[in-house]
N, CA, C and O of each residue as an XYZ file, in Angstrom:
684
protein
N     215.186     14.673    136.821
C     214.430     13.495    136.396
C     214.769     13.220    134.932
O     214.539     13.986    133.997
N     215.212     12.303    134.879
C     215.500     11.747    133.544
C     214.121     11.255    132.496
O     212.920     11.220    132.765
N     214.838     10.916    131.248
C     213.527     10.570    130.681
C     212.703      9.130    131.105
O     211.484      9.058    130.953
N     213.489      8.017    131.641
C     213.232      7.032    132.072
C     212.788      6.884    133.464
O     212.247      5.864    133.892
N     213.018      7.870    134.112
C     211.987      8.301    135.048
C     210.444      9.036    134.897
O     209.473      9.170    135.642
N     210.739      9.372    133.705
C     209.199     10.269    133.691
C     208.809      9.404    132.718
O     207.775      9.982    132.381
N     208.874      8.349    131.943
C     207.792      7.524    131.626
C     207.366      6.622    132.564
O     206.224      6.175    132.453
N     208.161      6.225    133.587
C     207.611      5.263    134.320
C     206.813      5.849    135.698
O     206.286      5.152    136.565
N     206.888      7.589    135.640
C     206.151      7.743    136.704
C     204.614      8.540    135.719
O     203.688      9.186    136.211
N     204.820      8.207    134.376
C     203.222      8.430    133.712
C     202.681      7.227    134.208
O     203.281      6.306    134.764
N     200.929      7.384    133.824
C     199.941      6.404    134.648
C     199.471      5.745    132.976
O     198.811      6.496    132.258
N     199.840      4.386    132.466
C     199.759      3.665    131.782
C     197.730      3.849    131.242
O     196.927      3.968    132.167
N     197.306      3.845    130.065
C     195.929      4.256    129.529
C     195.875      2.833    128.898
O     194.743      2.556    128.503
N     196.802      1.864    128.701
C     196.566      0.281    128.115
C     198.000      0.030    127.470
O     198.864      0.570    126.779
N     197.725     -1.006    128.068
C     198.988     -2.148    127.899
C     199.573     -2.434    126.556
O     198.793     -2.318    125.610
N     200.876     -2.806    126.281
C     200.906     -3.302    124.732
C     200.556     -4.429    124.621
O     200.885     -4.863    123.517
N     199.847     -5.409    125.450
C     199.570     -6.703    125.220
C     198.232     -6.089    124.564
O     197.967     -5.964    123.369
N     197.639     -5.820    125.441
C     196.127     -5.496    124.946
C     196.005     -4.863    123.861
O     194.892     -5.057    123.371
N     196.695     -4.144    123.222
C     196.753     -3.443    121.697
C     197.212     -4.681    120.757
O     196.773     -4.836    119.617
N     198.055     -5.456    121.315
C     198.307     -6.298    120.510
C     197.403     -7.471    120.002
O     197.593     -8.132    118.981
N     196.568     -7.581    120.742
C     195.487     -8.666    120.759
C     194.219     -8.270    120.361
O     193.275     -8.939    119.938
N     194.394     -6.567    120.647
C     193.003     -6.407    120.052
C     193.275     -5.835    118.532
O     192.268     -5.480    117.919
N     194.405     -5.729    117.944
C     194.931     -5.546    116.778
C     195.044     -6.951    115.862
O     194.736     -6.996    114.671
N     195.434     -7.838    116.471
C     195.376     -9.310    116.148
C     193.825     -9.525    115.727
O     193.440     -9.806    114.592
N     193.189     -9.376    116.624
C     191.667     -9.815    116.359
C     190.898     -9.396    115.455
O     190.020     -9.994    114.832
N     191.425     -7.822    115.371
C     191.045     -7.022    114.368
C     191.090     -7.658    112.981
O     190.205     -7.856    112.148
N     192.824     -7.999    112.999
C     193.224     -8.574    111.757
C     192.390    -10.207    111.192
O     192.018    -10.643    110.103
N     192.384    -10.604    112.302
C     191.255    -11.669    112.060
C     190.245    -11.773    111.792
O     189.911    -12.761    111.138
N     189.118    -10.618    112.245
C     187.842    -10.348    111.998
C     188.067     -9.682    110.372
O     187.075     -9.766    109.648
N     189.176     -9.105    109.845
C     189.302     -9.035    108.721
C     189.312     -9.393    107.966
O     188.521     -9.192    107.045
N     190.639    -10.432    108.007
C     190.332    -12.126    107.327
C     189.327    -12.617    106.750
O     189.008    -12.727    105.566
N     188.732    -12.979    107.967
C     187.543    -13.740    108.063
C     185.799    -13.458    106.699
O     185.028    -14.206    106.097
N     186.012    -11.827    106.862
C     185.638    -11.002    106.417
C     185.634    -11.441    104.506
O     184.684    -11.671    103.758
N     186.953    -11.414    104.273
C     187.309    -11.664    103.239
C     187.505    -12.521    102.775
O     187.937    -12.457    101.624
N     187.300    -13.811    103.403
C     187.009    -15.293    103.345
C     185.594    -15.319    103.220
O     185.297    -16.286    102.518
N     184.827    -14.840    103.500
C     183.453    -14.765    103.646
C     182.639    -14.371    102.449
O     181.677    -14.894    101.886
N     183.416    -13.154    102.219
C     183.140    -12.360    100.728
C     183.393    -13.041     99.767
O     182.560    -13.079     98.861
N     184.612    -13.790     99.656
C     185.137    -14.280     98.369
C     184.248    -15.876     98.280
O     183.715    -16.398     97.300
N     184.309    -16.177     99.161
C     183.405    -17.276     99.320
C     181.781    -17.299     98.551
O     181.282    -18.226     97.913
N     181.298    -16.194     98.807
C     179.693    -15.214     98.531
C     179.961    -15.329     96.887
O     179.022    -15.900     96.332
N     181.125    -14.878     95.901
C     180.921    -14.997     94.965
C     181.711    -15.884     94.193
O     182.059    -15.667     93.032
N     181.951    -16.759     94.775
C     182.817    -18.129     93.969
C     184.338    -18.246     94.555
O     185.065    -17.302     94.242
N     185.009    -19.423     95.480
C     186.383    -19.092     95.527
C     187.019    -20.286     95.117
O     188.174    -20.603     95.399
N     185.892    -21.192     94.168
C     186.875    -22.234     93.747
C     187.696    -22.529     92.737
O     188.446    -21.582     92.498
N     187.871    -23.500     92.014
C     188.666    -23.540     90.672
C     187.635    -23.900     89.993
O     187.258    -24.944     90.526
N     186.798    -23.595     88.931
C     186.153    -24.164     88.171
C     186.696    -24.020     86.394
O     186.363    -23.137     85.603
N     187.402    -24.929     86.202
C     188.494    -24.763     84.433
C     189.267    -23.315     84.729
O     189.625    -22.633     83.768
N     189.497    -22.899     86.013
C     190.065    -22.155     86.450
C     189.826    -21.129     87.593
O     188.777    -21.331     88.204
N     190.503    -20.165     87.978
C     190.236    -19.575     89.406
C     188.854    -18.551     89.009
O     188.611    -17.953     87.961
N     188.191    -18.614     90.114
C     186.955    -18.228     89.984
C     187.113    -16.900     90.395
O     188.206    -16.832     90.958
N     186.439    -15.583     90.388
C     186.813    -14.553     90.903
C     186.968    -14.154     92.513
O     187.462    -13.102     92.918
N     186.485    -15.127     93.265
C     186.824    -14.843     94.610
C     188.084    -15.380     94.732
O     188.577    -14.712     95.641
N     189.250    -16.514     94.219
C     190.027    -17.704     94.556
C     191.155    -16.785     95.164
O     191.336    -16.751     96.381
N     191.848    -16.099     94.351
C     192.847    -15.385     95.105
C     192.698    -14.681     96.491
O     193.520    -14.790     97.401
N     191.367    -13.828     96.547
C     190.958    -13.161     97.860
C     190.790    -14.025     98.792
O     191.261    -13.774     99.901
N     190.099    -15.212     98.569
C     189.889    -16.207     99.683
C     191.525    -16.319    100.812
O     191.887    -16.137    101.974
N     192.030    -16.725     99.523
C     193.471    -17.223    100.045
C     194.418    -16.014    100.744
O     195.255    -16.150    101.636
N     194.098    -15.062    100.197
C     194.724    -13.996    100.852
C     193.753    -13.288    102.018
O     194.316    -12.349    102.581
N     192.598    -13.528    102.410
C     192.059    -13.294    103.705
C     192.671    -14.880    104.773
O     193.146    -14.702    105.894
N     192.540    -16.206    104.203
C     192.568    -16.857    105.349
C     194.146    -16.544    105.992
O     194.432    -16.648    107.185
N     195.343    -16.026    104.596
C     196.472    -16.097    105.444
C     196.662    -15.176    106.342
O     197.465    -15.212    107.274
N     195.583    -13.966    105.941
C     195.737    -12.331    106.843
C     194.893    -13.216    108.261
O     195.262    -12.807    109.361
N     193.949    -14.226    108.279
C     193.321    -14.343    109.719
C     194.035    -15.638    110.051
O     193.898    -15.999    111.220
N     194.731    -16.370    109.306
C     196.275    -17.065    110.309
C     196.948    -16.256    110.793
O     197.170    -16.581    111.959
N     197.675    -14.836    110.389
C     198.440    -14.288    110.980
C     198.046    -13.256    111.922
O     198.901    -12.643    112.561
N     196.302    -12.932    112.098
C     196.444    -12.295    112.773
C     196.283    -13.250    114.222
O     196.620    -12.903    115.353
N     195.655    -14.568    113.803
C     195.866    -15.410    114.935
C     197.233    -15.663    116.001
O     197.536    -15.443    117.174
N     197.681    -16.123    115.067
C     199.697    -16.233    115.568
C     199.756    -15.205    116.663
O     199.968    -15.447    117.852
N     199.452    -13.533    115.889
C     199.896    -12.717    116.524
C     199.080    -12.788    117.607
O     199.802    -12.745    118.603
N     197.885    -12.880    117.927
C     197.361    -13.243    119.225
C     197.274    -13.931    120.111
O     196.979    -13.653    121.274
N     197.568    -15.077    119.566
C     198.737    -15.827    120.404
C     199.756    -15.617    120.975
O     200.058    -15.753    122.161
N     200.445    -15.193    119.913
C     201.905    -14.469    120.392
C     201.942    -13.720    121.572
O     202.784    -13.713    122.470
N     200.611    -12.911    121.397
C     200.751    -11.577    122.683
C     201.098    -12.391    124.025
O     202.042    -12.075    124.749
N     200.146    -13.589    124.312
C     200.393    -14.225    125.562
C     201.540    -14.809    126.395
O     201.921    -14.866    127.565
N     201.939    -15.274    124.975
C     203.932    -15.755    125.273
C     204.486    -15.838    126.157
O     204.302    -14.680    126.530
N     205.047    -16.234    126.868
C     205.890    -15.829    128.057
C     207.115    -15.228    127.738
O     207.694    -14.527    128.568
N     207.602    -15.446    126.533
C     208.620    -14.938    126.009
C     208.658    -13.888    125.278
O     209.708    -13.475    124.785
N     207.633    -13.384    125.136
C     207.262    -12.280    124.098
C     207.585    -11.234    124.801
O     206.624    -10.730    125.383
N     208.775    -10.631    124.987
C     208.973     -9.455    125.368
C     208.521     -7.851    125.059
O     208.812     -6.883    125.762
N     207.755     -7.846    123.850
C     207.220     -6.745    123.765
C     205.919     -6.670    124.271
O     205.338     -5.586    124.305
N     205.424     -7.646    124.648
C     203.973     -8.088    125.445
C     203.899     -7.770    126.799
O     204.962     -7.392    127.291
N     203.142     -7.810    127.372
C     203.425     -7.893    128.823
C     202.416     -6.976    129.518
O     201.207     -7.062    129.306
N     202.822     -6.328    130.135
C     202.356     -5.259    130.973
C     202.797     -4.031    130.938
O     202.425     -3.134    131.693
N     203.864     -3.904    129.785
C     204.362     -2.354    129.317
C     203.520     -1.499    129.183
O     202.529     -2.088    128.750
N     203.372     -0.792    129.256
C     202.818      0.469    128.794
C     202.814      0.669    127.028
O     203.905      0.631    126.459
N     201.538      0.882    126.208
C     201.452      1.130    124.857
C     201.188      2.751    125.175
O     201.877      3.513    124.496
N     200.551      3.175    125.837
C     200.496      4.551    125.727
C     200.313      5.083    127.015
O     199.956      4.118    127.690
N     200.355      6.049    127.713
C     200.075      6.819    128.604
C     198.935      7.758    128.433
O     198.512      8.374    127.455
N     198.476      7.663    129.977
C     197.345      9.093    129.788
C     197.630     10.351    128.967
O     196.965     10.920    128.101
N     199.035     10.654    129.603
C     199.213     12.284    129.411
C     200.031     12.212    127.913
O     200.486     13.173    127.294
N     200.066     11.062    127.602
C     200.508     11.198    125.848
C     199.389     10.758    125.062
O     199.559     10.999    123.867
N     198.185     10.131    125.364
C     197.263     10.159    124.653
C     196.261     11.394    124.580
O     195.527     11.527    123.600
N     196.246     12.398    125.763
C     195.616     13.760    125.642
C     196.577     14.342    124.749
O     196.200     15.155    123.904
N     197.654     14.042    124.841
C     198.736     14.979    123.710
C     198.075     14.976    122.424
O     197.688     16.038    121.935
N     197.859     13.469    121.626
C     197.650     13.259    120.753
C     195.839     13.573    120.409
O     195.344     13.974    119.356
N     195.297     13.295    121.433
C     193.801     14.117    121.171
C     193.844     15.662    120.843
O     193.192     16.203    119.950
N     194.578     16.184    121.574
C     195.059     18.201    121.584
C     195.214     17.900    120.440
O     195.076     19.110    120.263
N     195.433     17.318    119.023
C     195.506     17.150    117.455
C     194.379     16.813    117.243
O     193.559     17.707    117.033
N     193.949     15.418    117.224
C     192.827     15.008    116.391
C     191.532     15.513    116.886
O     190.562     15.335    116.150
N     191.387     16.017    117.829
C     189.827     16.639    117.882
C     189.593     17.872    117.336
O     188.536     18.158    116.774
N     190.644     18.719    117.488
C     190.577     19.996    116.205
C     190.312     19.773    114.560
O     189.670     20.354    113.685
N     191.313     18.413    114.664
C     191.402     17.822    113.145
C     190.080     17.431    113.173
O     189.395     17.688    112.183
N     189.681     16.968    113.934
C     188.126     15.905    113.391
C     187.212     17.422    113.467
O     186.340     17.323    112.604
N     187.127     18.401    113.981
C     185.907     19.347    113.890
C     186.340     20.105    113.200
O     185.617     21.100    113.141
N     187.655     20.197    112.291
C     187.716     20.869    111.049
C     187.316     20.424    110.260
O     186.550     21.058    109.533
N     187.666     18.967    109.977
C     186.829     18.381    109.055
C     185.368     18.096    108.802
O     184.707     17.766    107.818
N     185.163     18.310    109.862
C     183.065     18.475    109.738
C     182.848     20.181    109.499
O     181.930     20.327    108.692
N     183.200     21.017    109.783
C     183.238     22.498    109.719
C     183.312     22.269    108.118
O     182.571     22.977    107.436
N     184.160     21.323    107.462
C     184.452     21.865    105.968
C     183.103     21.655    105.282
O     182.761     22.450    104.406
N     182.373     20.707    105.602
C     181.438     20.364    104.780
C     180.050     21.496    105.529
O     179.003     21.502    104.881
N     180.076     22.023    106.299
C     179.352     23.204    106.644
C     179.981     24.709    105.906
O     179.302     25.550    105.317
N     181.159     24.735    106.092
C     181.287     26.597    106.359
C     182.458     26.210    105.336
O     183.430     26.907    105.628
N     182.712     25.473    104.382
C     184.103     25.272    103.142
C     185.351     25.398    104.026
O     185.527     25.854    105.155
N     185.904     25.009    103.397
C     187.478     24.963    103.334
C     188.393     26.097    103.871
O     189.295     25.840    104.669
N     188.154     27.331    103.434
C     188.736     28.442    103.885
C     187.966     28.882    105.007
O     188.830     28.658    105.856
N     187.183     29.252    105.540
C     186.474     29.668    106.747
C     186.816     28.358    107.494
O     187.427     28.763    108.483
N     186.768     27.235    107.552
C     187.054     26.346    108.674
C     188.487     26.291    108.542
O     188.930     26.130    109.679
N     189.501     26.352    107.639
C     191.339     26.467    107.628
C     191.236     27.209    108.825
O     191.508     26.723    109.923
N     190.715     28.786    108.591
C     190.997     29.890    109.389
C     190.767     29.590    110.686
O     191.799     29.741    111.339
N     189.424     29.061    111.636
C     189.049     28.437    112.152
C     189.823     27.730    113.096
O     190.116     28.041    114.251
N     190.130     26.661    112.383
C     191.251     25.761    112.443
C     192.796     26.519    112.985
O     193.237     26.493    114.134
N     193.339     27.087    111.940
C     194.442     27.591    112.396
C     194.538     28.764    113.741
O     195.413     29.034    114.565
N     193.277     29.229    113.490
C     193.354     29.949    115.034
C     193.156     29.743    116.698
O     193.659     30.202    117.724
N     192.021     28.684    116.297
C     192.134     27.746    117.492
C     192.743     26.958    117.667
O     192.597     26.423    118.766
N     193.819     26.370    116.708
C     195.081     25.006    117.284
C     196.145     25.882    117.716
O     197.004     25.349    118.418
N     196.341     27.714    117.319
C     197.370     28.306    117.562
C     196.949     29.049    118.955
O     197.795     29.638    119.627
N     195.517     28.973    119.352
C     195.466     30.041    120.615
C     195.579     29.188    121.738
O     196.327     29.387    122.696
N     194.452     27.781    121.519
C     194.594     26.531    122.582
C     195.393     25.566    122.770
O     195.358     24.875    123.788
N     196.202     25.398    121.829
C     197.849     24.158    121.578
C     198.547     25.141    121.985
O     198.758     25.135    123.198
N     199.042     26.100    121.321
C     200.113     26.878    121.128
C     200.423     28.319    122.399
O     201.456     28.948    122.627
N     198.820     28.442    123.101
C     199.003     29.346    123.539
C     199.307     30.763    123.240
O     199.663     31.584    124.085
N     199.093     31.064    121.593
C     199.167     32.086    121.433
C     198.586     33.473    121.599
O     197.360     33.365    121.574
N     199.003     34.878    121.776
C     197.885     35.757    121.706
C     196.873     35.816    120.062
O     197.059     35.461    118.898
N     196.167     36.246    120.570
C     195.290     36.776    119.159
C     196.272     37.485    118.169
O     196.571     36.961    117.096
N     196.684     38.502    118.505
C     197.219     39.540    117.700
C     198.678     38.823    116.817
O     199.475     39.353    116.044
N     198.589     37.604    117.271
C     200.144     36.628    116.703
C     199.659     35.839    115.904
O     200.155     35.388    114.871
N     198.306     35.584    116.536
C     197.166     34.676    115.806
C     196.353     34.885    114.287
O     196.142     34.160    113.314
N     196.073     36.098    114.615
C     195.210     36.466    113.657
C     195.808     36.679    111.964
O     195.200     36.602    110.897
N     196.831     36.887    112.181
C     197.845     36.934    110.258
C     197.683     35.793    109.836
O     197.434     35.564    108.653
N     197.816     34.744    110.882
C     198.129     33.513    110.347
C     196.873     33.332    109.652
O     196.551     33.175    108.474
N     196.056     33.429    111.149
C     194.147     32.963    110.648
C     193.811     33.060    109.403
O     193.509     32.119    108.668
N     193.850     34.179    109.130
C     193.492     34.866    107.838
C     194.464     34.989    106.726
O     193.875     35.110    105.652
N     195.825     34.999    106.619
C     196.468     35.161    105.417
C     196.737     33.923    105.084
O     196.557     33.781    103.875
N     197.092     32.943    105.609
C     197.070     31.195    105.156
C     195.481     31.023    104.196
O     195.633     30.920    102.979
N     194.130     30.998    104.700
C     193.620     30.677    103.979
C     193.357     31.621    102.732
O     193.056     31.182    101.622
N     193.518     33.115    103.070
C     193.233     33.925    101.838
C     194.315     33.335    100.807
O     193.922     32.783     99.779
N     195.377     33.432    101.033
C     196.552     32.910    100.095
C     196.427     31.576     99.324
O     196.911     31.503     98.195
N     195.694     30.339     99.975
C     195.012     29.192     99.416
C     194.328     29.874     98.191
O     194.579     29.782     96.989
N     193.232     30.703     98.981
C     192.100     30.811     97.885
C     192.657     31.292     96.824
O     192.720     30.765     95.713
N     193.211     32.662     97.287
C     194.084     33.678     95.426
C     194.220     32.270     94.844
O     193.332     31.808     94.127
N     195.610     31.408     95.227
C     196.650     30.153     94.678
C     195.680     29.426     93.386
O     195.874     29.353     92.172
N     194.387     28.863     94.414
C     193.869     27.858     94.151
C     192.266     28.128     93.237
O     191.746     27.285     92.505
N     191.832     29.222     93.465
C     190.589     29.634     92.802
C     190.597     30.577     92.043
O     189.687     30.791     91.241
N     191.909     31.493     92.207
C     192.235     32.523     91.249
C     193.137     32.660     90.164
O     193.022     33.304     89.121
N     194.178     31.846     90.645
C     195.662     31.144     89.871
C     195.563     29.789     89.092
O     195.868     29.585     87.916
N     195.067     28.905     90.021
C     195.150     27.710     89.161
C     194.211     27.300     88.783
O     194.271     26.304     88.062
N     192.559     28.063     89.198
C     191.482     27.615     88.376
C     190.441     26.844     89.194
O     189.220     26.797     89.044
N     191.238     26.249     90.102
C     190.587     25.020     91.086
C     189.938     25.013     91.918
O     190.378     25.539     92.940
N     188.790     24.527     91.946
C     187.887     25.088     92.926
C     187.497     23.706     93.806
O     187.165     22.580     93.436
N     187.690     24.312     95.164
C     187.766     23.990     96.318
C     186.210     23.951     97.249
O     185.349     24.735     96.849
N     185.893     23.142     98.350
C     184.930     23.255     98.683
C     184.711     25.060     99.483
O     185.555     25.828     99.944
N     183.266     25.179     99.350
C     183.257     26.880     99.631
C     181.952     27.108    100.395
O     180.857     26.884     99.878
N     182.114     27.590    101.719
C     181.145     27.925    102.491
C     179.608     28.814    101.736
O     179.369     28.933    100.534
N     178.795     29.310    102.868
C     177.845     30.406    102.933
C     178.990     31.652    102.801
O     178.576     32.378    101.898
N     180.039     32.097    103.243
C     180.951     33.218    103.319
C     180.959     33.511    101.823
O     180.362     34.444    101.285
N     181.803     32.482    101.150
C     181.920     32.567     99.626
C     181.262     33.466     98.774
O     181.297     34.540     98.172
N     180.570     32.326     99.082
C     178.805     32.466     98.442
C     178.376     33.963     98.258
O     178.022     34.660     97.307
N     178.626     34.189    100.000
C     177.860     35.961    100.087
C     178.713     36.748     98.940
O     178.264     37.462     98.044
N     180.025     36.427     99.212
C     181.336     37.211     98.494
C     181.355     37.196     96.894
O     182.036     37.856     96.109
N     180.528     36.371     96.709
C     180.051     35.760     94.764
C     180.941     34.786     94.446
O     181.295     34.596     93.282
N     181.318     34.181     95.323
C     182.133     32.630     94.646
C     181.694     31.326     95.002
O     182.257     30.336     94.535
């Protein structure tokens, strides 16, 4: 099976039309946004440009273009539109197997600091991504963030966000 066989026998998760239009709209509701704002605190010329005048003008051209582009998506000619495939199921779980570790490391930091959630982090993206054993696991776990800390709290001075662990430890 070639590679052009195995994308077309993945099961499509949304279209590139539909990314395109709801990216368009986006860009419009942006616009709009900023037409709105600049508007709120002056966007005319009064003996000169008022402090909204430039923003005005640069939101309505961002919600012309994101119009166009939503337009565009419909095209008949728009060949990147259509009914293609923008992503697949089994490549958008790919890309979740990243960001949901990433997103609960990043809430872990503001609970348990920086080094206790790294460790965290690096051991569960290496045992559940990677499939690793523990015993392959565990150097990493632990000598990546200890090595931060020496670098960064002992060497260069810099202090980093720092759990309850720290804390107990006197830092």
């Amino acid at each position: 099976m070639d590679h052009d066989d195995k994308q077309t026998s993945e099961v499509s998760l949304v279209s590139t039309r539909t990314m395109e239009v709801a990216f368009g709209l986006l860009i419009v509701a942006l616009g709009l946004l900023v037409v709105w704002d600049s508007n709120r605190i002056g966007s005319g010329w009064d003996g000169g440009p008022q402090a909204g005048y430039f923003p005005f003008w640069i939101g309505a051209i961002l919600a012309f273009s994101g119009a166009v582009n939503t337009i565009a998506a419909f095209l008949p000619g728009n060949k990147a539109s259509g009914d293609a495939s923008f992503v697949s199921v089994q490549r958008f779980k790919s890309v979740m197997c990243v960001y949901i570790p990433t997103l609960i490391y990043v809430v872990l930091m503001e609970y348990l600091g920086l080094y206790v959630s790294a460790a965290l982090y690096i051991a569960g993206f290496m045992m559940l991504n990677g499939k690793y054993p523990v015993v392959k696991t565990l150097p990493y776990a632990l000598g990546v963030p200890i090595f931060l800390f020496v670098m960064f709290e002992i060497w260069f001075l810099i202090a980093l966000p720092k759990g309850p662990i720290e804390a107990m430890l006197g830092f």
